[in-house]
DRENLUM-130842 format. One record per residue (C-alpha): residue in one letter; x, y, z. Coordinates in steps of 0.2 Angstrom, whole numbers, padded with zeros to 4 digits, always signed. Each point is the difference from the previous one (the first is absolute). Layout:
! DRENLUM-130842
aXYZ/...
This chain:
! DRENLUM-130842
x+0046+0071-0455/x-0006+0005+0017/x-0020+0000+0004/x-0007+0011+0010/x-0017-0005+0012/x-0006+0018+0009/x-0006-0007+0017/x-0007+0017+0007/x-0012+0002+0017/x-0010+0012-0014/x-0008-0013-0014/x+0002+0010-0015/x+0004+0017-0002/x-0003+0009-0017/x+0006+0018-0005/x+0014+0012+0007/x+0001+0001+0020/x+0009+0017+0000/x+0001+0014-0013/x+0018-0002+0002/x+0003-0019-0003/x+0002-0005-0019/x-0005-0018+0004/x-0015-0004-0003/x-0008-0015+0008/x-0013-0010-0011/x-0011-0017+0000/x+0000-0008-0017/x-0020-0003-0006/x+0001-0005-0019/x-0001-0016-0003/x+0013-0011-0003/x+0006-0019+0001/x+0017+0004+0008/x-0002-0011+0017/x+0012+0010+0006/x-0010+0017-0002/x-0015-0010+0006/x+0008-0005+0017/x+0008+0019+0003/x-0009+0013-0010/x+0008+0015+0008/x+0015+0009-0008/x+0009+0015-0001/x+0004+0013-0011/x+0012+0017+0000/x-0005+0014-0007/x+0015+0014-0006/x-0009+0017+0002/x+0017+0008-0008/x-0004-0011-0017/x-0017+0006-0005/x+0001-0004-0018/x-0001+0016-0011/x-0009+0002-0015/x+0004+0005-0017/x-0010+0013-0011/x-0007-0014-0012/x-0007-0010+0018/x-0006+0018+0007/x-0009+0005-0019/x-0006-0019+0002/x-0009+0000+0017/x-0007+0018-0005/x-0009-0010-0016/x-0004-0015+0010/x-0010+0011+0011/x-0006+0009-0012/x-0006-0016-0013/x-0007-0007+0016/x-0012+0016+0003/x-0004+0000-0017/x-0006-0019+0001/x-0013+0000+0013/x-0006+0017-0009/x-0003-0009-0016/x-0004-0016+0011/x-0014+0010+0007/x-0005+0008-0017/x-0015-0007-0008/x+0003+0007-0017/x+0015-0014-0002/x-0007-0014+0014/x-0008-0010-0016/x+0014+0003-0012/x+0014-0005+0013/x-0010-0016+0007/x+0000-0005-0018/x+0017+0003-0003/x+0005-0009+0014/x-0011-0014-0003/x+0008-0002-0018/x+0019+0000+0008/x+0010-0014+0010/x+0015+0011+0005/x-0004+0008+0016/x-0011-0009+0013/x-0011+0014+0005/x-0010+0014-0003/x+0011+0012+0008/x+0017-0007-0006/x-0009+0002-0018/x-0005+0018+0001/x+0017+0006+0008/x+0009-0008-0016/x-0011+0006-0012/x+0002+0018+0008/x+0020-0001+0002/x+0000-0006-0017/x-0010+0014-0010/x+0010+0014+0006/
């Protein structure tokens, strides 16, 4: 399998050059152990602007409710009739790391 080193004059480039292009140029900055990645941390990637990815109604309805449950959090995140009864709630469970996560759960699962 062939490896490609990107010796450019520009030492990294990271985003679209042209609105026209559909490679996109990018520099690698998770971590990682590949040595290989380490040494060259530039790739790139195409993007197809004909196969945007259409969604279904149950993805649509879904990203209606996820905006909608995650209004509803911070409301009753910020509400100080259900702050105590929520902390202690939260304090008595293990599921769900944090506070917010919590909340969000116990609201999509009441309705």
């Amino acid at each position: 399998m062939a490896k490609i080193t990107y010796i450019d004059p520009i030492k990294s480039v990271s985003g679209k050059l042209t609105k026209k292009h559909c490679v996109v140029y990018n520099v690698r900055q998770a971590v990682t152990n590949n040595e290989d990645m380490i040494r060259n941390p530039n790739y790139t990637a195409y993007r197809d602007p004909s196969k945007k990815i259409k969604l279904t109604a149950n993805q649509r309805q879904w990203n209606q409710r996820f905006g909608e449950l995650c209004a509803a959090t911070r409301v009753r995140m910020e509400d100080p009739t259900y702050i105590n009864t929520d902390r202690a709630e939260f304090a008595q469970q293990t599921k769900y790391k944090t506070l917010w996560a919590f909340v969000f759960n116990k609201l999509k699962n009441e309705e």
